[in-house]
C-alpha positions in Angstrom: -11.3 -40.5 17.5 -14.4 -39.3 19.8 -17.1 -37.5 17.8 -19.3 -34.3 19.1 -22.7 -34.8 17.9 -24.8 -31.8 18.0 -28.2 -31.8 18.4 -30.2 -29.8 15.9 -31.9 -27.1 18.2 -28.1 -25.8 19.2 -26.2 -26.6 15.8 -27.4 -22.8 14.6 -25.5 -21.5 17.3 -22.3 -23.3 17.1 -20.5 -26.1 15.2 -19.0 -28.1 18.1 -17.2 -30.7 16.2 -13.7 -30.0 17.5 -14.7 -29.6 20.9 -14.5 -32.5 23.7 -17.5 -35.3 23.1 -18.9 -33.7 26.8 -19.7 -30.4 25.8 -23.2 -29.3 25.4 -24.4 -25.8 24.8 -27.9 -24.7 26.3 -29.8 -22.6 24.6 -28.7 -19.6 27.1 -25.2 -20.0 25.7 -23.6 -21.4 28.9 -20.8 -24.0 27.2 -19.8 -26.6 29.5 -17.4 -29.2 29.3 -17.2 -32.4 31.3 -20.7 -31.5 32.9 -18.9 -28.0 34.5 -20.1 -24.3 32.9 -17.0 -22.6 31.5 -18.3 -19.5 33.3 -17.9 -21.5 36.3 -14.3 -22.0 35.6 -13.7 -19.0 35.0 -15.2 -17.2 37.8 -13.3 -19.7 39.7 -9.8 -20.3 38.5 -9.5 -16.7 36.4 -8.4 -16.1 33.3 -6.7 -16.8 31.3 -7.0 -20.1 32.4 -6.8 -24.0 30.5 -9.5 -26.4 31.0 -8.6 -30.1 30.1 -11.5 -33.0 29.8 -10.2 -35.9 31.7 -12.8 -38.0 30.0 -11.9 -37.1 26.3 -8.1 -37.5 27.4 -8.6 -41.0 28.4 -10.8 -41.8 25.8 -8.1 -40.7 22.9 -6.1 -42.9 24.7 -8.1 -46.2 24.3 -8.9 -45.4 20.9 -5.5 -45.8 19.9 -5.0 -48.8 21.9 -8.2 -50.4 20.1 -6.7 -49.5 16.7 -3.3 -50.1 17.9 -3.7 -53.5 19.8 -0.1 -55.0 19.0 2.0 -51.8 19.4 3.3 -49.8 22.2 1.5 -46.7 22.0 3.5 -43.6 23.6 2.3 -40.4 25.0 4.9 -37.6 23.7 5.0 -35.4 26.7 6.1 -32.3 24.7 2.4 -31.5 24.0 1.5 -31.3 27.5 2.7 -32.4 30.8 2.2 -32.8 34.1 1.6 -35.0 37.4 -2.0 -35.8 36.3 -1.3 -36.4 32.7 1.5 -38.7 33.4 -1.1 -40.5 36.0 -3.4 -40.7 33.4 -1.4 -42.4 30.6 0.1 -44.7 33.3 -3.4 -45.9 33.9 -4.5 -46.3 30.4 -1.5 -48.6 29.6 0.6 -45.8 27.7 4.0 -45.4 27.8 5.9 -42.1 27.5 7.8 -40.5 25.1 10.4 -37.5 26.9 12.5 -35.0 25.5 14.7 -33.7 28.7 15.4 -34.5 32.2 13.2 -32.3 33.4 9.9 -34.2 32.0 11.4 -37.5 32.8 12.1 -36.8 36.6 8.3 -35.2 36.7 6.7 -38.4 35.5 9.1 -40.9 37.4 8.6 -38.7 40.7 4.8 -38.8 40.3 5.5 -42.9 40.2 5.1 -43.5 36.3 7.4 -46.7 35.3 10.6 -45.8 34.2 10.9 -48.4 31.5 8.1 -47.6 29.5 9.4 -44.0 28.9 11.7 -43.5 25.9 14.3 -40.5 26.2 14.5 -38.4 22.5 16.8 -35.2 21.9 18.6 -34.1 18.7 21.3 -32.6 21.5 21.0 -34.3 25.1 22.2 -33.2 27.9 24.9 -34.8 30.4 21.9 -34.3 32.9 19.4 -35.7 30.3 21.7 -39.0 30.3 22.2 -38.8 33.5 18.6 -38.4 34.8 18.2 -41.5 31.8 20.3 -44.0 33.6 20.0 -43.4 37.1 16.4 -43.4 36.6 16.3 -46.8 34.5 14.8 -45.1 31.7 13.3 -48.2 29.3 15.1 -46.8 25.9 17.3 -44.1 24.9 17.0 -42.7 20.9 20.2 -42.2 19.6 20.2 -38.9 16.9 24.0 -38.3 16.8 27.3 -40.1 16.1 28.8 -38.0 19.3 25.9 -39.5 21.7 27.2 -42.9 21.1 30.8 -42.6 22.7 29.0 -40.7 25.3 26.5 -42.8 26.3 28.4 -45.7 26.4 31.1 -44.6 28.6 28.0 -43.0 30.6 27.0 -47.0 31.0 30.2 -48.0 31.9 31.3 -51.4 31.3 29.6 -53.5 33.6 26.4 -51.7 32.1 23.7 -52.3 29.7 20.9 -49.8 28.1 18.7 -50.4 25.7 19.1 -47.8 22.1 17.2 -47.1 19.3 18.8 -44.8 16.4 16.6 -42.2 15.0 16.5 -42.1 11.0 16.1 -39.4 8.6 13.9 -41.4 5.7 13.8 -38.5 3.1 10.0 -37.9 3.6 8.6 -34.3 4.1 5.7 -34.3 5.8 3.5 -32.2 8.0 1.3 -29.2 8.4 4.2 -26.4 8.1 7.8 -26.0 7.7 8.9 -25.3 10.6 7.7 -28.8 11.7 8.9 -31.0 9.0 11.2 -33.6 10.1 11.7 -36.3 7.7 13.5 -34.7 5.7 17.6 -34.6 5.1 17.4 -30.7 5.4 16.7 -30.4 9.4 18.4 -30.7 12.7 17.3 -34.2 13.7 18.3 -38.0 13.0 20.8 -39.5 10.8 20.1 -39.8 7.0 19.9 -42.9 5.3 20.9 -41.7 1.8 24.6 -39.9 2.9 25.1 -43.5 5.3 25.4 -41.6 8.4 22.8 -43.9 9.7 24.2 -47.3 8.9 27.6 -45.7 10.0 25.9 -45.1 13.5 24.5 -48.8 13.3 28.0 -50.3 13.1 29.5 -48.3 15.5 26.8 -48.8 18.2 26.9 -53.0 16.9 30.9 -52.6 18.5 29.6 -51.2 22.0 28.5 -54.0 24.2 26.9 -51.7 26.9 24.4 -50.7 24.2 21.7 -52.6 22.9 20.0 -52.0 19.8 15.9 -52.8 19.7 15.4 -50.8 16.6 15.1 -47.9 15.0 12.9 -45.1 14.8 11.5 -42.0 12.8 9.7 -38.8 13.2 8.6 -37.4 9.9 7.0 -34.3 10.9 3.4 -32.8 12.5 -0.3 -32.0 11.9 -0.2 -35.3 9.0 -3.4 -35.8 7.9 -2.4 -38.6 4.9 -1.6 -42.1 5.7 0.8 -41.9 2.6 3.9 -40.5 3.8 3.9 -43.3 6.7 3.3 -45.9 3.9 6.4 -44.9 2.4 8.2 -45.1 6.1 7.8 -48.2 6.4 9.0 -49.4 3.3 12.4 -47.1 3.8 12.8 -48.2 7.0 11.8 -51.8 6.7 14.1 -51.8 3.7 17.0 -49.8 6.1 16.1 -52.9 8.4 17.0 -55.8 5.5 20.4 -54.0 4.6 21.2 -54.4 8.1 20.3 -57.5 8.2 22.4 -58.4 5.4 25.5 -56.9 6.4 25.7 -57.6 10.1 23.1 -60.5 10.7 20.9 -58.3 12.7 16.9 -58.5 13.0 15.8 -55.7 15.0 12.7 -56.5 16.9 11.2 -52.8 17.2 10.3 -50.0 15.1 8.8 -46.9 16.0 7.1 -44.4 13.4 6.6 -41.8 15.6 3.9 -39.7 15.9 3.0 -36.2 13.9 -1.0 -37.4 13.6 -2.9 -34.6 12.3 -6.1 -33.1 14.2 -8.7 -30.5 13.1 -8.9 -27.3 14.8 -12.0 -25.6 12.8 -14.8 -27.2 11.7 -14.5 -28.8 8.4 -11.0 -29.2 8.8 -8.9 -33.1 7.8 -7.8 -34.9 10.4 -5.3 -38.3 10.1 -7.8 -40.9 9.7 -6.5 -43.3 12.5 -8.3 -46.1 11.6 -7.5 -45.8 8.2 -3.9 -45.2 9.1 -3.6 -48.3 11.7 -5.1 -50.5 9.1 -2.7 -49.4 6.0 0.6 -49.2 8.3 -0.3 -53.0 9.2 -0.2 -54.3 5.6 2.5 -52.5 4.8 4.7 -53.4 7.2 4.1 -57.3 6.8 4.4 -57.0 3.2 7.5 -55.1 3.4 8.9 -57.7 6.0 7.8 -60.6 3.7 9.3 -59.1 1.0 12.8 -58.6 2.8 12.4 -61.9 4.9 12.1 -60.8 8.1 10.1 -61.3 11.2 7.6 -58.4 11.8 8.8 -55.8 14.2 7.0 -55.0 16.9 5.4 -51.4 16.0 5.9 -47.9 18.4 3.7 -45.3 17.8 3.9 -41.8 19.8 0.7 -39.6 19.2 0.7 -36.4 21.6 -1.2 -33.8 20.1 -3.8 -36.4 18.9 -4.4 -37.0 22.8 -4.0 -33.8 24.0 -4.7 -30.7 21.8 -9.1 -31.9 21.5 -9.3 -32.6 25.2 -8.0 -28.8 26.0 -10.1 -25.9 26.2 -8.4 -21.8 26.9 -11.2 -19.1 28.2 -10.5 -15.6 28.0 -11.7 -12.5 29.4 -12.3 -9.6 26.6 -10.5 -6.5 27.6 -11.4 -4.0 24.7 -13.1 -3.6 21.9 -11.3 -1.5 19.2 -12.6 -0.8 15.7 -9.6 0.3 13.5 -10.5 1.2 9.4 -12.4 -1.8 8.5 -11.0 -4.1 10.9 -12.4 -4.8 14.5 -9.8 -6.2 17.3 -10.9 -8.0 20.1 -8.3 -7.5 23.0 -8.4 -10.8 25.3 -5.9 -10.7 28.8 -3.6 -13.7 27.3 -2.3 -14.1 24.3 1.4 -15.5 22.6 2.9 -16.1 26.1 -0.1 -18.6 26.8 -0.1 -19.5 23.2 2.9 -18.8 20.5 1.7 -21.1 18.4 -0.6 -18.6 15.7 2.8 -16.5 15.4 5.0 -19.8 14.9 3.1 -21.7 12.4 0.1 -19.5 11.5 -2.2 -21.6 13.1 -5.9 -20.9 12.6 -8.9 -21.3 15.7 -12.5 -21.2 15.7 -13.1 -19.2 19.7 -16.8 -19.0 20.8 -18.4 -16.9 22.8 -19.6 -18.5 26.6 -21.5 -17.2 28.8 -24.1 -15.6 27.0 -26.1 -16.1 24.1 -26.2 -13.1 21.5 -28.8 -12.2 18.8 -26.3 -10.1 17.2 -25.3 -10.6 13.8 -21.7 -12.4 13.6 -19.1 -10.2 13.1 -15.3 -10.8 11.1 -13.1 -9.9 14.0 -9.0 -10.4 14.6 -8.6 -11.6 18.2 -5.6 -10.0 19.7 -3.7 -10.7 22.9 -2.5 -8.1 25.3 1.8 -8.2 24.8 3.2 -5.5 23.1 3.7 -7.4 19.7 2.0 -6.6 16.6 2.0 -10.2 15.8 0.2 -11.0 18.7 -2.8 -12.5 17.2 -4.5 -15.7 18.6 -7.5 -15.8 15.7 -7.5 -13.6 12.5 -10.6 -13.2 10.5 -13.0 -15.2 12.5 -16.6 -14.6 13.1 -17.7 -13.7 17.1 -20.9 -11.9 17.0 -21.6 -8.5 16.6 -22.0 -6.7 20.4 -18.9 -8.9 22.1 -17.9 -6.6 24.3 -15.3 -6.1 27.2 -16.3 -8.4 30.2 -17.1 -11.3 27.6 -15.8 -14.9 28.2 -14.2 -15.9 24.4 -13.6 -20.2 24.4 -10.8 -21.7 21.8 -11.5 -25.3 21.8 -8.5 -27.8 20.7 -6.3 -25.7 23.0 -4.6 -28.6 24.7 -1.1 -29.2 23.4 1.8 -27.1 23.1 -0.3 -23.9 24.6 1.2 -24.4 28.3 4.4 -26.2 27.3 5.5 -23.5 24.8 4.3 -21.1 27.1 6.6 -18.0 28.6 6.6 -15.1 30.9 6.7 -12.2 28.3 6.1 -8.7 29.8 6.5 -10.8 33.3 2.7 -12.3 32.8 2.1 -15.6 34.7 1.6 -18.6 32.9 -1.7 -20.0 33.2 -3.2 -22.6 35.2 -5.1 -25.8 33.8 -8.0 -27.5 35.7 -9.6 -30.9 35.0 -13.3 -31.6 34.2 -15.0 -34.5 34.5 -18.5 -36.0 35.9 -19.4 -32.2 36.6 -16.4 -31.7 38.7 -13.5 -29.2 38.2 -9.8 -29.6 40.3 -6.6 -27.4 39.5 -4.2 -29.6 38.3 -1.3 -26.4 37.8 -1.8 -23.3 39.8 -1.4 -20.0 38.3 2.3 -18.4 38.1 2.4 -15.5 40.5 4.6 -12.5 40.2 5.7 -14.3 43.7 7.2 -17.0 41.7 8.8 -14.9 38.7 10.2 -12.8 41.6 12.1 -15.3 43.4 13.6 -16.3 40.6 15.4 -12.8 40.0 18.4 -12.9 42.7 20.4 -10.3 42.0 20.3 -6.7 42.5 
């Protein structure tokens, strides 16, 4: 992926490594990104407010096409989403990887092509389907025995729609728990060891309206080994041969997923890509020599690898408390902008913009404003010494699942994102207004 390199008169200040490859810090302190000052942004969009580098987006995207040059590669919209985005990965040769009906009619409406966009879901909806077929979605991913009846009479007999059947491989993988999803212990996919999965297989074989491409897996997020996708291949590769065995089939497609691991502090792992495109490769034709069949055509589905380094969240600081030994920074967003610290415990590395400080660093606990104790966005990290309220705080790798998990807690407007690039700024998603949480509230 894209590298920051810092040059020696501003690496004192700052370690920039996980922030977009366009940032630059002058020795005033004035961070900017994609040739635009933060403070600029700020002043002009408000805070809290999401800043996303055009330039690194795109860039993330070719760099998985160069290590990638014989697979699909497809954006998975969960991270982030919206009319630009979907623009964006149309014109780097992406496809898209949806979860709903409501990201697929977004990106088809803002004229991405329906049959490079895969529809997932452990529990779809009549109007995901729906929205699927009227809309010519390319593939739909199977994760139940129920969706097969369903979908097929959804169809309809003069019909035809391309499946793939998600597979639980047995593999537990990923940066926390709570998003683990290889294993037989979790809500999605059809395990391999009870035979649920090659139950599905047969059943979909006997529907003519659905045709099987391949099959696919998900084994969790924030990997940063190339192991655990080693071993899915062989599992699936082997699934793949006992198929072929009992039914005759070769399946020309097989998709790993995504779940590729990024840093969010300096010094933090991140998945090796190249490392990762190389290994998978071998594997996957040794396995296939091994079982005697033709090579699938490989899917991979990065989202937070595109999106999460690209995004920048500023912050205004709203107080300043010092309580016993610890010292709480008070910024005016927090876990309805980003739930993600109280979820998973995920760690940041904010920076102060704006200004540069001779102060000593201090260990502070940055704190949102909802009336939650566990409303922390960064524990125990180091801002310097006289932040005070009025300061602009910067979390860098703030571009994936920040806006799409946001909410309205306490009735606060989600935040808007605006693009950088060439040392211009656009809004891409206005601000939620109290206008637009109001309208929503009909009864009285």
């Amino acid at each position: 992926m894209t590298t920051v390199h810092v040059p020696a008169a501003h690496a004192a200040r700052a370690d920039l490594s996980v922030w977009p490859a366009s940032t630059t810090d002058p020795a005033h302190g004035d961070l900017s990104v994609g040739g635009v000052p933060l403070t600029r942004l700020a002043d002009r969009f408000g805070t809290p407010v999401y800043v996303l580098d055009e330039a690194e987006v795109r860039e993330r995207c070719r760099t998985y096409r160069h290590a990638f040059p014989d697979a699909e590669i497809h954006y998975a919209a969960k991270a982030f989403l919206c009319r630009a985005m979907a623009h964006w990965m149309d014109e780097e040769g992406l496809g898209l990887d949806v979860c709903s009906a409501g990201e697929l009619e977004l990106a088809v409406t803002t004229g991405f092509p329906p049959e490079r966009i895969v529809l997932h879901g452990n529990a779809k909806s009549p109007r995901d389907l729906d929205a699927a077929l009227r809309l010519g979605v390319g593939r739909i991913v199977i994760d139940s025995p129920s969706e097969i009846a369903r979908l097929a009479a959804a169809v309809g007999p003069d019909g035809h729609q391309k499946v793939m059947v998600r597979v639980i491989p047995g593999i537990g993988a990923g940066g926390h728990e709570k998003i683990r999803t290889g294993t037989d212990d979790q809500k999605f996919g059809l395990s391999i060891s009870d035979g649920y999965a090659q139950h599905a297989i047969a059943r979909i074989l006997d529907q003519p309206q659905l045709r099987l491409t391949g099959l696919h897996c998900h084994l969790g997020s924030q990997i940063t080994s190339v192991k655990p996708y080693l071993v899915a291949v062989r599992r699936m590769v082997g699934l793949m041969m006992r198929l072929h065995e009992q039914h005759g089939l070769v399946l020309p497609e097989l998709d790993l997923g995504g779940g590729h691991g990024i840093a969010y502090r300096p010094g933090e792992q991140a998945l090796d890509l190249t490392a990762l495109a190389r290994r998978v490769r071998a594997e996957l034709s040794d396995a296939c020599a091994t079982a005697g069949l033709p090579v699938p055509r490989l899917i991979i589905e990065p989202g937070r690898a595109i999106a999460g380094p690209a995004g920048i969240a500023l912050y205004r600081v709203l107080a300043v408390k010092h309580t016993g030994d610890k010292v709480f920074v008070a910024v005016d967003g927090g876990m309805s902008d980003n739930p993600r610290p109280a979820l998973y415990g995920v760690r940041y590395a904010p920076l102060l913009a704006g200004r540069h400080s001779t102060a000593p660093p201090a260990r502070v606990t940055v704190v949102g404003r909802h009336c939650e104790a566990g409303d922390v966005l960064a524990a125990d990290v180091e801002l310097p010494g006289d932040v005070h309220p009025g300061d602009l705080l910067a979390v860098p790798v703030a571009g994936a699942y920040h806006l799409s998990m946001a909410s309205t807690y306490n009735l606060v407007g989600r935040p808007p994102v605006a693009a950088v690039r060439d040392g211009h700024a656009r809004l891409l998603v206005r601000r939620e207004s109290l206008e637009d949480i109001r309208g929503r509230d009909v009864g009285l």
